[in-house]
C-alpha positions in Angstrom: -15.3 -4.6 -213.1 -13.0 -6.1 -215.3 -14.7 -4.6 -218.3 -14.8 -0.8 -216.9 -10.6 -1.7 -215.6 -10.1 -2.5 -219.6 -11.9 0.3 -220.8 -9.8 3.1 -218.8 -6.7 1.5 -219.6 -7.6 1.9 -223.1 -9.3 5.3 -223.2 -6.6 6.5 -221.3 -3.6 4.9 -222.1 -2.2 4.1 -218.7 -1.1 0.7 -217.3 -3.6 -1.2 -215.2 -2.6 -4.4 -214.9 -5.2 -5.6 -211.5 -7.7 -4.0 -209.6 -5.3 -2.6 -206.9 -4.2 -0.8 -209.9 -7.2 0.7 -210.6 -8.0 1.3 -207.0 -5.1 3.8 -207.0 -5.4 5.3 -210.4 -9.3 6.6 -209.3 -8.1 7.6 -206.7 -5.1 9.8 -208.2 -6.8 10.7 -211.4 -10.7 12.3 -210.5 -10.9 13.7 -213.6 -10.8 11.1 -215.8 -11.9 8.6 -213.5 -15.5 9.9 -212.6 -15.9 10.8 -216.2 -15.4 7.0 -217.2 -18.1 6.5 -214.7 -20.5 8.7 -216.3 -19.4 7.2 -219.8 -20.0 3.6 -218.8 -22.7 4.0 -215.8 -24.9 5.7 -218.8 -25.7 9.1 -217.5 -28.7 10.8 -219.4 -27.6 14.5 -218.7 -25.3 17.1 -220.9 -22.1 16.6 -218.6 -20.2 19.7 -219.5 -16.3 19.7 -219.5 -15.3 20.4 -216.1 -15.0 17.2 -213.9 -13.6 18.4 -210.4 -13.4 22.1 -209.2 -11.1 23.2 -205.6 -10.5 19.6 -205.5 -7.6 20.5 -203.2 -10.2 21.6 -200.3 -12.8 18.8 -199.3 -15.3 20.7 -198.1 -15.2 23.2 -200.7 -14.7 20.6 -204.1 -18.0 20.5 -206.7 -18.2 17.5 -209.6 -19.5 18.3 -212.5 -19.9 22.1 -212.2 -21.6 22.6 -215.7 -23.6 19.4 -216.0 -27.3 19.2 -216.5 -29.4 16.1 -215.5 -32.9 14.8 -213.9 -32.1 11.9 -211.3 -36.0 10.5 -212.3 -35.0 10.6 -216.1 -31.9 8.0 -215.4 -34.1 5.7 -213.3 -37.1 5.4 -215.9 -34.6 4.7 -218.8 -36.5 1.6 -219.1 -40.3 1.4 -221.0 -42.1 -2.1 -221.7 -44.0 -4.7 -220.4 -41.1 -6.4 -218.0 -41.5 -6.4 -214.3 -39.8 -2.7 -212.7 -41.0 -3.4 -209.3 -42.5 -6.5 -207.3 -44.0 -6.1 -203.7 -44.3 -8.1 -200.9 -45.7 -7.0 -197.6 -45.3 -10.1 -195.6 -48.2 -13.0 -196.9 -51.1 -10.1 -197.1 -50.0 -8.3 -200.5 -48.5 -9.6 -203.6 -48.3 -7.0 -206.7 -46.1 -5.9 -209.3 -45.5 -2.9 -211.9 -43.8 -3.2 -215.4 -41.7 -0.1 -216.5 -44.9 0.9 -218.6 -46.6 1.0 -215.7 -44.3 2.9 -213.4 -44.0 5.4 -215.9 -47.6 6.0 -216.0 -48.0 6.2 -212.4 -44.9 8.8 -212.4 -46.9 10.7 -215.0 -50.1 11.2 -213.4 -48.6 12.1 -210.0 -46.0 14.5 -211.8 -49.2 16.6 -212.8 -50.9 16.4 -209.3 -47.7 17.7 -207.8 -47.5 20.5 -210.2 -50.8 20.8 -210.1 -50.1 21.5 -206.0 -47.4 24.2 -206.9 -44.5 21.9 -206.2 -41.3 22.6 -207.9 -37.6 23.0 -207.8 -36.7 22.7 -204.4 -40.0 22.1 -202.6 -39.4 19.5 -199.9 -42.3 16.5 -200.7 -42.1 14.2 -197.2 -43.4 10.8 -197.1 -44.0 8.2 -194.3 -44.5 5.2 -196.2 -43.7 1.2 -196.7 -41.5 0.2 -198.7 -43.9 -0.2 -201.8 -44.0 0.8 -205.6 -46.1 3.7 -204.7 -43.7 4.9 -202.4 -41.2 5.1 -205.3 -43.4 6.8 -207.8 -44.4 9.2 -205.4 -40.2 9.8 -205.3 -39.8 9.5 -208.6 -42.6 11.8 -209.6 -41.1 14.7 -207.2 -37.6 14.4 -208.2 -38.8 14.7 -212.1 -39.7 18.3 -211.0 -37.2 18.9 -209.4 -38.8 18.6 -205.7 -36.4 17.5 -202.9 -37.9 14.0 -201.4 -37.5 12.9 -197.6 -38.7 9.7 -196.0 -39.2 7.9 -193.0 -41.1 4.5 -192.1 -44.5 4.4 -191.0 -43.7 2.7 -187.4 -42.0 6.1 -186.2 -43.8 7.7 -183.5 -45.5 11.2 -184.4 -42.4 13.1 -182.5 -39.8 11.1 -184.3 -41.7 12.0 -187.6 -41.7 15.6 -186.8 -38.5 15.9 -185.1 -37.4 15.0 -189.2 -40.1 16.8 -191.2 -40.9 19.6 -188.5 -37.4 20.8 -189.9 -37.6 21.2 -193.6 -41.2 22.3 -194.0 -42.6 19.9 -197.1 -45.1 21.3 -199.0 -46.7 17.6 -199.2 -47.0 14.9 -197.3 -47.3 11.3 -198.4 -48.7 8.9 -195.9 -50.0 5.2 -196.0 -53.4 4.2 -193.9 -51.8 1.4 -192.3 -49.4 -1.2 -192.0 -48.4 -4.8 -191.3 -46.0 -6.2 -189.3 -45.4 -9.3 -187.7 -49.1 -10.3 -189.1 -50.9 -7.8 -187.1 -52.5 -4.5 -188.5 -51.3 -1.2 -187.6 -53.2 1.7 -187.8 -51.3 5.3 -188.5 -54.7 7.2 -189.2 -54.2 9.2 -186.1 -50.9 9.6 -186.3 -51.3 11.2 -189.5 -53.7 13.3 -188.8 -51.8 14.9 -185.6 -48.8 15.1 -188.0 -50.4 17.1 -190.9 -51.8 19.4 -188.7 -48.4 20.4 -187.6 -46.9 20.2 -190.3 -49.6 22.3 -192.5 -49.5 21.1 -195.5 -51.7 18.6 -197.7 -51.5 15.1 -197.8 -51.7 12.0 -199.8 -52.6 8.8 -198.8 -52.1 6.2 -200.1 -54.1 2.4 -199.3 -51.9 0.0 -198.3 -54.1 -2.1 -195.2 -56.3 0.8 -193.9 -58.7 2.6 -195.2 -57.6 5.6 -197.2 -60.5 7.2 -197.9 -61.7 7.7 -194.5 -58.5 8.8 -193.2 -58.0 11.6 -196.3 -61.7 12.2 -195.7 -60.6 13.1 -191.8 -58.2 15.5 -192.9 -58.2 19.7 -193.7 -56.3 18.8 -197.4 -56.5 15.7 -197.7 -56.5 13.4 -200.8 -56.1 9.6 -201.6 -53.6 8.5 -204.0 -56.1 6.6 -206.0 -58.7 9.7 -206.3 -55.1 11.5 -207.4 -54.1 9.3 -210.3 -57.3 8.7 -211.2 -57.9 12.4 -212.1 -54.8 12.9 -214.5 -54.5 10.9 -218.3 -51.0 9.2 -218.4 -48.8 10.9 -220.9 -44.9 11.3 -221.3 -43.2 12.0 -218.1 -41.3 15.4 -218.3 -37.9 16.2 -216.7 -36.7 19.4 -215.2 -32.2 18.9 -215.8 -30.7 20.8 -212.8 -27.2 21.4 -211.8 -25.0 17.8 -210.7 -24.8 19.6 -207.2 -29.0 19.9 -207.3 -30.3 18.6 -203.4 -32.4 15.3 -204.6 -32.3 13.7 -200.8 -32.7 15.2 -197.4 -31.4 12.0 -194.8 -31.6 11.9 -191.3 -28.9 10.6 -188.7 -29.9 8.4 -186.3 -30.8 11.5 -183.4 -30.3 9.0 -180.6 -28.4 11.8 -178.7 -30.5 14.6 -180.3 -32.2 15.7 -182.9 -31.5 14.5 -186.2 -29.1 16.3 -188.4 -30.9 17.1 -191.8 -28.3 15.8 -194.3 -28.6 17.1 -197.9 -27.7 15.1 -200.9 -27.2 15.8 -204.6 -28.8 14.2 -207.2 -25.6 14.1 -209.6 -23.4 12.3 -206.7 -26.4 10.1 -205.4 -26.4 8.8 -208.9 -23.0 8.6 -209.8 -21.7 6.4 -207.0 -24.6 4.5 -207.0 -24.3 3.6 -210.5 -20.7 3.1 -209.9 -21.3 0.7 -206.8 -24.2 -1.0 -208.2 -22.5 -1.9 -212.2 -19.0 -2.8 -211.2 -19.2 -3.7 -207.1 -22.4 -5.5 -207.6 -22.0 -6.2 -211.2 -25.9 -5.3 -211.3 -27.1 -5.8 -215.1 -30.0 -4.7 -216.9 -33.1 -7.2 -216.1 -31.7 -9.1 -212.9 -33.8 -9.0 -209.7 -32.5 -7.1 -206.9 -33.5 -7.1 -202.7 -32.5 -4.9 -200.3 -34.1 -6.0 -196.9 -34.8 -2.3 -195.8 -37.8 0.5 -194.8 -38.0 4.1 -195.7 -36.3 5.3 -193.0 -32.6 3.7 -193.7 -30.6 4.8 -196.7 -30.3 1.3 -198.0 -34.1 2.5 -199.6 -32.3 4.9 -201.5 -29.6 2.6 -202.4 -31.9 0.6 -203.8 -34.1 2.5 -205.6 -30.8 3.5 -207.5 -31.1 0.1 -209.5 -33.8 1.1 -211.3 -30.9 2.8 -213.4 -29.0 0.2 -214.3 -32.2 -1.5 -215.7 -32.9 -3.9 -212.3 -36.6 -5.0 -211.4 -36.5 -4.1 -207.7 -37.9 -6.6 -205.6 -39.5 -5.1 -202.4 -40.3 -6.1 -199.1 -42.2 -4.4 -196.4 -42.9 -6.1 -192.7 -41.3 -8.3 -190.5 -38.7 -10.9 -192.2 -39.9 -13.7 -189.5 -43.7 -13.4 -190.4 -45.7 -15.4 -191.2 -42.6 -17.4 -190.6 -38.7 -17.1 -190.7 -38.0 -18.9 -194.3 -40.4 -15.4 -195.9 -37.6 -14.0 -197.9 -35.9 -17.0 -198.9 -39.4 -18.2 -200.3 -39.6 -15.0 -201.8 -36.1 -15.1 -203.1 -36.5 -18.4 -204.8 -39.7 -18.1 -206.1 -38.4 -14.8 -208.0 -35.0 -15.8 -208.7 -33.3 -13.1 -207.2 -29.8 -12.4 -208.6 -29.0 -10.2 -205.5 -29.8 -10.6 -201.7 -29.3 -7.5 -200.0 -29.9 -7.1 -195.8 -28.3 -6.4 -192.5 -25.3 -7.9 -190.5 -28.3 -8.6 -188.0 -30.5 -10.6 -190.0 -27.9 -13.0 -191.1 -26.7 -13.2 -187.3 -30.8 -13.6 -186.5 -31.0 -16.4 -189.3 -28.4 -18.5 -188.2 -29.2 -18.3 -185.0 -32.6 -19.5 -185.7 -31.2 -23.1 -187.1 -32.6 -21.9 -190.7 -30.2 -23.2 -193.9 -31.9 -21.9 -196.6 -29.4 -23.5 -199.2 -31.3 -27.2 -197.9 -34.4 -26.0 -198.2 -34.6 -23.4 -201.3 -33.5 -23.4 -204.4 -31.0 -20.1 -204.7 -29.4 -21.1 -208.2 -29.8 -18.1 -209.7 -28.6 -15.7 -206.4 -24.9 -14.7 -207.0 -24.7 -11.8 -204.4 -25.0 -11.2 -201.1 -24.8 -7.8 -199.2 -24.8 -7.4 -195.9 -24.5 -3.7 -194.0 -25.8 -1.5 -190.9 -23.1 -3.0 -188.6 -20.1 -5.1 -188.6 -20.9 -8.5 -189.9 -18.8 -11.4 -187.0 -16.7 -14.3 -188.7 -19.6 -16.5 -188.1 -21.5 -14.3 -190.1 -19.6 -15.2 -193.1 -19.3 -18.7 -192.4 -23.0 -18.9 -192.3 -23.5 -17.4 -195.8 -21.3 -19.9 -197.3 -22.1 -23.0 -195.5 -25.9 -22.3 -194.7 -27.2 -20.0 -197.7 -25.2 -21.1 -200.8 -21.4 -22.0 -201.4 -18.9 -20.2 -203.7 -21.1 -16.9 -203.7 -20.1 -13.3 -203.9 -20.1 -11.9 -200.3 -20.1 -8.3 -200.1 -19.8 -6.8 -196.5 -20.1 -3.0 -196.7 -19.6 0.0 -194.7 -20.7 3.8 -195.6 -23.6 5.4 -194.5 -26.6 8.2 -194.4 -23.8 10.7 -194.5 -22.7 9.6 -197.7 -25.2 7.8 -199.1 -23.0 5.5 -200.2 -20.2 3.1 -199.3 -16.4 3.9 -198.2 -15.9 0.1 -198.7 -17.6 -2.7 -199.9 -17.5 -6.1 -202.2 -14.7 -6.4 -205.1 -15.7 -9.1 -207.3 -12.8 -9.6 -209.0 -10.9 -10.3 -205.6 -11.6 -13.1 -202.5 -13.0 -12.6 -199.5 -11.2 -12.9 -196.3 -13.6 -14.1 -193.3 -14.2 -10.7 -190.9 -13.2 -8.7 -193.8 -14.9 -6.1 -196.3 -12.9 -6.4 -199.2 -11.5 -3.4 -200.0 -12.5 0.8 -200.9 -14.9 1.8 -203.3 -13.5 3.1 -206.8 -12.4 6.9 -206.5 -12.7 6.5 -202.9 -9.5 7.6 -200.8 -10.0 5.9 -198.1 -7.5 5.2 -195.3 -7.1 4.5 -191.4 -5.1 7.3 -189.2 -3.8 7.4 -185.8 -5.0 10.0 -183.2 -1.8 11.9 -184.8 -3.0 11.9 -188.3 -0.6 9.5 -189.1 -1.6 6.5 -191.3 -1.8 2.9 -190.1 -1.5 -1.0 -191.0 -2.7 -3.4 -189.1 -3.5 -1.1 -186.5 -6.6 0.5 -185.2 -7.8 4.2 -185.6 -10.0 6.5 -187.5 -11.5 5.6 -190.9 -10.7 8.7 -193.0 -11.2 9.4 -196.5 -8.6 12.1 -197.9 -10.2 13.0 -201.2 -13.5 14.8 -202.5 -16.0 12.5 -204.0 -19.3 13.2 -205.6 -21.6 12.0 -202.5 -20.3 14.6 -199.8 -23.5 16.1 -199.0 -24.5 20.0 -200.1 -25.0 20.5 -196.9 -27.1 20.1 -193.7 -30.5 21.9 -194.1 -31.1 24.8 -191.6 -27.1 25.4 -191.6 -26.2 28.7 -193.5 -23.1 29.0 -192.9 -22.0 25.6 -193.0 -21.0 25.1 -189.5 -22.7 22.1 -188.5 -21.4 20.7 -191.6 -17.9 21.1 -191.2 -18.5 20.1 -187.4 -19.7 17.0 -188.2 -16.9 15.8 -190.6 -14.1 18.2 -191.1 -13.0 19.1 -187.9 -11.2 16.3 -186.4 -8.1 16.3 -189.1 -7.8 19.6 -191.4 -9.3 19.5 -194.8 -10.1 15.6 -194.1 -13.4 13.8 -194.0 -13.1 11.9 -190.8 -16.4 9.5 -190.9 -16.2 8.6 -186.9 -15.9 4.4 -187.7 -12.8 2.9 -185.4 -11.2 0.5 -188.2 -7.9 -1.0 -189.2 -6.8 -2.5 -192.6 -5.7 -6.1 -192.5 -3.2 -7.9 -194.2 -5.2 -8.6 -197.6 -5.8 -4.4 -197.9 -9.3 -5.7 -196.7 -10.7 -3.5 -194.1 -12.2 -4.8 -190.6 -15.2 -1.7 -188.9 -14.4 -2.2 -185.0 -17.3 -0.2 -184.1 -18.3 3.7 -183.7 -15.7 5.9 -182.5 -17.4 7.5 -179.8 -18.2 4.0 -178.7 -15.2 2.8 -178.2 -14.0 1.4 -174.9 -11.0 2.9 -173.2 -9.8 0.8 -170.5 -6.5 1.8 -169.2 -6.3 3.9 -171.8 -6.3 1.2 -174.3 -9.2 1.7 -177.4 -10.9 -1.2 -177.8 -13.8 -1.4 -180.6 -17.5 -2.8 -179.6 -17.5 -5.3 -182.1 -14.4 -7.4 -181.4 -16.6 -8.3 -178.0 -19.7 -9.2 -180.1 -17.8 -11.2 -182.5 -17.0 -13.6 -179.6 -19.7 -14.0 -177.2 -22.3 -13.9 -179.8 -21.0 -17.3 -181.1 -22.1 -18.8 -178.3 -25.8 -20.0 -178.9 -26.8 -18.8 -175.2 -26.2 -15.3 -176.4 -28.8 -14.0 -178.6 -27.6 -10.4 -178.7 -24.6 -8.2 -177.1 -24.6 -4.3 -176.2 -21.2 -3.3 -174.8 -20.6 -0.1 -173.0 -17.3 1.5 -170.9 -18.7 2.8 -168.0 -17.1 5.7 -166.0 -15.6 3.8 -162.9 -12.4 4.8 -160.4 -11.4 7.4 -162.4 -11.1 5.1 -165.5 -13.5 3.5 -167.2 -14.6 -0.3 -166.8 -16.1 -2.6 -169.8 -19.7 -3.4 -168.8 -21.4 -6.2 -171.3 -24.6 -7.0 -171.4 -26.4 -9.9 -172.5 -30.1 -11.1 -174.1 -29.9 -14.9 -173.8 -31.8 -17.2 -175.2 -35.4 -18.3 -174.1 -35.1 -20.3 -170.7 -31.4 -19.4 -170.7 -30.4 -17.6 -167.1 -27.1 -16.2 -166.7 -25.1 -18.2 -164.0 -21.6 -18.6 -162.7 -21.2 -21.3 -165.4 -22.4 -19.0 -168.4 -20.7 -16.3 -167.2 -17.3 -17.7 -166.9 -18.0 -19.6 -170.4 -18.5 -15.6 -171.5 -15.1 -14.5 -170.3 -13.6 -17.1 -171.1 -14.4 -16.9 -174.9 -14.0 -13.0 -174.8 -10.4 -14.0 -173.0 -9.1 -16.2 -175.8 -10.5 -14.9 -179.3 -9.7 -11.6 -178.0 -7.4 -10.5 -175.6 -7.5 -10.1 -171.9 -8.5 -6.3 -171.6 -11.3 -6.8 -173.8 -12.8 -9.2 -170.6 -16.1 -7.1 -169.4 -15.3 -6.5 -165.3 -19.2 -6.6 -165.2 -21.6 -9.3 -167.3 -25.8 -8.3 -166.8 -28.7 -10.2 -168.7 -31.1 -7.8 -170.0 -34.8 -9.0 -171.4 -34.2 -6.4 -174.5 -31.8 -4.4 -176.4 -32.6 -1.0 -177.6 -32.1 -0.4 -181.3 -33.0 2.6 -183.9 -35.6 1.6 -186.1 -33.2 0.3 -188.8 -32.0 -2.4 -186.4 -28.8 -0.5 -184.8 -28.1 -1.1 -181.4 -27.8 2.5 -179.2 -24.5 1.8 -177.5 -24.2 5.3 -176.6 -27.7 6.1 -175.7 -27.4 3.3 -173.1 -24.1 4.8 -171.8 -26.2 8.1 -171.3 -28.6 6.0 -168.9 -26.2 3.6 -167.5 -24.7 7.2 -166.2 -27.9 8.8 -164.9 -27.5 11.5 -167.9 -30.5 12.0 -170.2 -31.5 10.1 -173.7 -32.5 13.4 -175.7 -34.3 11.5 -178.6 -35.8 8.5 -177.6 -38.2 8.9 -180.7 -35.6 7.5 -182.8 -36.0 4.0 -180.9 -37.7 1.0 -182.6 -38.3 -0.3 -178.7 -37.6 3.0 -176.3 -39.1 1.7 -173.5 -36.5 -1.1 -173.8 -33.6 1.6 -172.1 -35.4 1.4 -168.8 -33.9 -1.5 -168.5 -30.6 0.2 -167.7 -31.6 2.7 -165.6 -30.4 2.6 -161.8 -29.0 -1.5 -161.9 -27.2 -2.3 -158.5 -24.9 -4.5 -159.8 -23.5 -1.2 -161.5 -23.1 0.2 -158.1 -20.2 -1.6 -157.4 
C-alpha cells in the first residue's frame, strides 16, 4: 500500500503525504488512478489509451474501452513445480496441484470445451465443491472466452434451476457427491433431473461418488477423468476480449424471488480484485491464501482472483466443525497460511465454542484475517485478537455479489477501531446519505457510492433494456449507485454496516439497524444466535427478537429481562424488542446469511417465494402462526 501510494506520487507528481490522501486522489483522479492499478497489479492485456468513458453518468461509464485481455491468462501467469492449489474436503481428501499441473489440466479441458462448440459467450454452469477441478473447469471456460456460473452442490434441484434454468449453459459441470459434516451425500439424482431440464451435456467430475455410473446414467454424459484423459496437454491458448467482456454470471440471494442473474466483466472482476488483494491484503506472490467459502457465494470468486497475484490457494470444502471444530486451524497451521479468510459467523460460532486457536496452534506465519457476509459484533474483534493471534491485521469487509468486490474493507497502513471496517476501497466513492440525499457523519443512512468503478456489473442477463438493472441500484438517488446497506461513518472515517435497508426496524418512526441488536444479546453466552424483525403492529411497527439459546438453556423471566436489559444499556431504549421468542433454528441462505426478511414475510402470513435458496427451509415453519405474536 505504501509502495503503490509512492509510486503515484511519483508517476504523477502530486502530493500524497498519507493514505487519506490517496483515498481521495483515486477517487478524484480515475484516469490515472485505475491505470496505476493496471501498471502495478500486472495486467497481461494491451490496455489501450482510454481509461474512463461517460464517466459523469454511472450507469452509462465503461473502463478501458479499447483494452484487450483473457481473465484465465492473468491467473495462470505462474508455471513450475510450486503448490497452485491445495484441497481439503473435511478429513476424507487431501491433494494438491502445482502451476504445472493446473495448466495442464486447463489445457486438456480447454480442448474438450472446444471440442463441445463452446466459445465466446457460451454460458458453461457448474455445481461443484470448492475443489481444484472446479477452478480448472473455470479457468479452462474463461480462456475461451465462455461465461462461467456456479452454485454449491447442497442446493436443491429447484434452487439449481431457478439459477441455471435462466441463462441456458451449453455445459454443465457437476460432482457425484459430497461430504459434509462426515456424512456422504449423494447428488446423482439430482443431477440427472437437472440435466434433463436443462438439455445440455454434462461433466462429472469424482469427488465421493461414483462418476462413472452417474455420467453412464445420463443422455450426454461424460466424466472428467475420461475428458482429460482423451486430450495431450499442450500450451493453453487465450482468446483477449474487450475489458467490458461478461466473465461471471452471480446470483442474489432470491429469498423473496427468483434470483436476479448479475453479469460481470472480466476486466473489472480483475482489476479490483487485484487491487484489493496486492495493496488491502498486501497478498504477494507464493503466500498461502483461505477463504472459508462454497461455490455459491462470491467470496469463491474472490478467491480464485489470487491465483493472479501468484498465491497458492488453499481450499476447503465441507463443514468447518467436522471431524471437529479446531479443522481449519489444523489446516492453517499445518500449511502456514499467510491469510485466513471466513465469515462474521464463524468467528462468532468459534468463540462461542470455547476454541482459542492461538493456545493450541501455531499461527506464526498468519498475518491477515478477513472476515465478511454480515457485520462482524465488537466481540468479534476482540476474539480475533485475544483468542486467535495478537497484533494481526484484521480486515472486516463489506461489498457484495452485486459488485463482486468490496465498498470497504482492511487498510493496512491504518488501525483498526473495534466495530469498525477501516475505511473505502481505493477508487471507491463511497459515502453515507440521508433519506434526502444529503451526506452524513456519525449518523445513519444509506451506503452510496457516487462514482463509476470498474466492477458495476454489464448488466442483469435476460434484461434488454436495462430496466431491472437500473431498478436495482440506480433508482433510489439519480445517477447514484445506492447498494441498499443502512451504515454510518464513525469518528476514525471507519465505517460501521447496521444491517440491510429493507431490514431495518422503524419503531416510532425511528430506523434502527438489525445488527446493533445482535451485537448485544449475542454477547451473552445463553444466546447462540439472533434474528430480529419489526412486525406490523397498532398501526406502527413493534421490534420482535428472537432467540436460539444454547443447549438446555430455556428462555425464562430471568433470561429475558437479562436480554433487555443488555439490549437497554449498550444500545438505547427503543432498540428493546416489545416481544422476545426462543426458536430451535434460524433460517439462513446457503452462505450462512440469516433471512430477516423472508421471516418477516411469514411472521405476516404473506408468502416466502424462494425457499430454494435456504440452507434449512423447513427451519421458517417455525414462525408461522406463533400466539405470542397475536398479542
Amino acid at each position: 500500500m505504501e509502495h503503490l501510494r509512492q509510486w503515484c506520487a511519483d508517476t504523477f507528481q502530486v502530493n500524497l503525504p498519507d493514505h487519506d490522501a490517496l483515498q481521495a486522489w483515486s477517487v478524484d483522479h480515475p484516469n490515472a488512478f485505475w491505470s496505476a492499478i493496471w501498471e502495478l497489479g500486472g495486467v497481461i492485456g494491451e490496455r489501450g489509451e482510454r481509461v474512463l468513458v461517460n464517466g459523469d453518468r454511472m450507469i452509462d461509464a465503461r473502463f478501458f474501452p479499447d483494452a484487450k485481455l483473457n481473465f484465465a491468462e492473468n491467473l495462470l501467469r505462474r508455471t513450475g513445480s510450486d503448490d497452485a492449489l491445495i484441497f481439503r474436503g473435511e478429513d476424507k481428501v487431501s491433494y494438491r496441484w502445482s502451476w504445472d499441473r493446473l495448466h495442464e489440466e486447463v489445457s486438456k479441458l480447454q480442448q474438450a470445451f472446444r471440442a463441445l462448440g463452446i466459445g465466446e459467450g457460451d454460458r458453461v454452469a457448474a455445481m461443484m465443491p470448492n475443489m481444484p477441478e472446479t477452478i480448472a473447469c473455470m479457468l479452462a471456460a474463461t480462456s475461451l472466452g465462455a461465461i462461467w456460473s456456479s452454485c454449491s452442490p447442497d442446493f436443491g434441484e429447484q434452487g439449481v434451476l431457478d439459477r441455471f434454468g435462466q441463462i441456458g449453459p451449453k455445459l454443465f459441470v457437476a460432482c457425484d457427491g459430497y461430504w459434509y459434516n462426515g456424512k456422504f451425500q449423494d447428488v446423482a439424482e439430482k443431477v440427472r433431473k437437472v440435466s434433463a431440464k436443462l438439455e445440455c451435456p454434462v461433466l462429472v467430475v469424482h469427488y465421493a461418488g461414483d462418476a462413472d455410473a452417474l455420467a453412464a446414467s445420463l443422455p450426454d454424459g461424460r466424466t472428467y477423468g475420461e475428458v482429460t484423459q482423451a486430450h495431450t496437454a499442450g500450451p493453453v491458448e487465450f482468446v483477449r476480449l474487450p475489458f467490458s467482456h461478461p466473465l461471471y454470471i452471480l446470483y442474489s440471494s432470491g429469498t423473496t424471488g427468483v434470483p436476479k442473474c448479475i453479469v460481470h466483466s472480466a476486466g473489472g472482476v480483475l482489476l479490483q480484485h487485484l487491487k484489493e488483494h496486492r495493496f488491502h491484503c498486501g497478498l504477494r506472490e507464493g503466500e498461502k491464501f483461505f477463504y472459508f467459502t462454497t461455490c455459491g457465494w462470491m467470496m469463491w470468486n474472490w478467491l480464485v482472483t489470487g491465483l493472479a497475484s501468484g498465491a497458492t490457494l488453499c481450499l476447503f470444502d465441507g463443514s468447518p466443525f467436522a471431524p471437529e471444530g479446531k479443522v481449519l486451524w489444523d489446516y492453517a497451521a499445518e500449511e502456514k497460511f499467510a491469510v485466513f479468510g471466513t465469515s462474521a459467523k464463524y468467528i462468532d460460532a468459534v468463540r462461542k465454542s470455547g476454541l482459542k486457536p492461538r493456545e493450541t496452534h501455531d499461527l506464526s506465519s498468519l498475518r491477515l484475517v478477513t472476515s465478511t457476509g454480515s457485520p462482524l459484533s465488537p466481540e468479534g474483534f476482540v476474539f480475533v485478537y485475544e483468542g486467535i493471534k495478537p497484533g494481526i491485521h484484521l480486515a472486516s469487509m463489506s461489498g457484495g455479489t452485486d459488485l463482486c468486490a468490496c465498498f470497504v474493507c482492511g487498510i493496512p497502513v491504518k488501525p483498526v477501531w473495534t466495530g469498525e471496517i477501516q475505511g473505502p476501497g481505493l477508487g471507491m466513492a463511497v459515502d453515507v446519505w440521508d433519506d434526502d440525499g444529503k451526506p452524513v457523519v456519525g449518523e445513519k443512512g444509506e451506503l452510496v457510492c457516487t462514482k463509476p468503478f470498474p466492477s458495476m456489473p454489464v448488466g442483469f442477463w435476460n434484461d434488454p433494456d436495462g430496466a431491472k438493472y437500473r431498478a436495482a441500484y440506480f433508482e433510489r438517488f439519480d445517477n447514484i449507485w445506492c447498494h441498499g446497506d443502512f451504515a454510518e461513518w464513525t469518528e476514525h472515517g471507519g465505517m460501521v454496516i447496521h444491517g440491510r435497508s429493507d431490514a431495518t426496524l422503524n419503531p416510532g418512526g425511528v430506523r434502527i439497524g438489525t445488527a446493533e441488536i445482535y451485537n448485544q444479546v449475542e454477547q451473552l453466552e445463553e444466546v447462540l444466535e439472533a434474528l430480529c424483525i419489526g412486525q406490523q403492529w397498532d398501526d406502527d411497527v413493534r421490534v420482535v427478537l428472537f432467540v436460539r439459546l444454547a443447549e438446555n438453556v430455556t428462555l425464562d423471566a430471568a433470561l429475558e429481562h437479562k436480554i433487555r436489559t443488555k439490549i437497554r444499556t449498550g444500545a438505547s431504549p427503543r432498540h428493546v424488542p416489545a416481544k422476545i421468542i426462543q426458536v430451535a433454528d434460524i433460517p439462513r441462505t446457503k452462505s450462512g446469511k440469516i433471512v430477516e426478511l423472508a421471516v418477516r414475510e411469514v411472521v405476516h402470513g404473506r408468502p416466502v417465494k424462494n425457499k430454494e435458496a435456504l440452507a434449512n427451509p423447513e427451519a421458517l415453519e417455525l414462525f408461522a402462526g406463533l400466539p405470542q405474536l397475536q398479542d
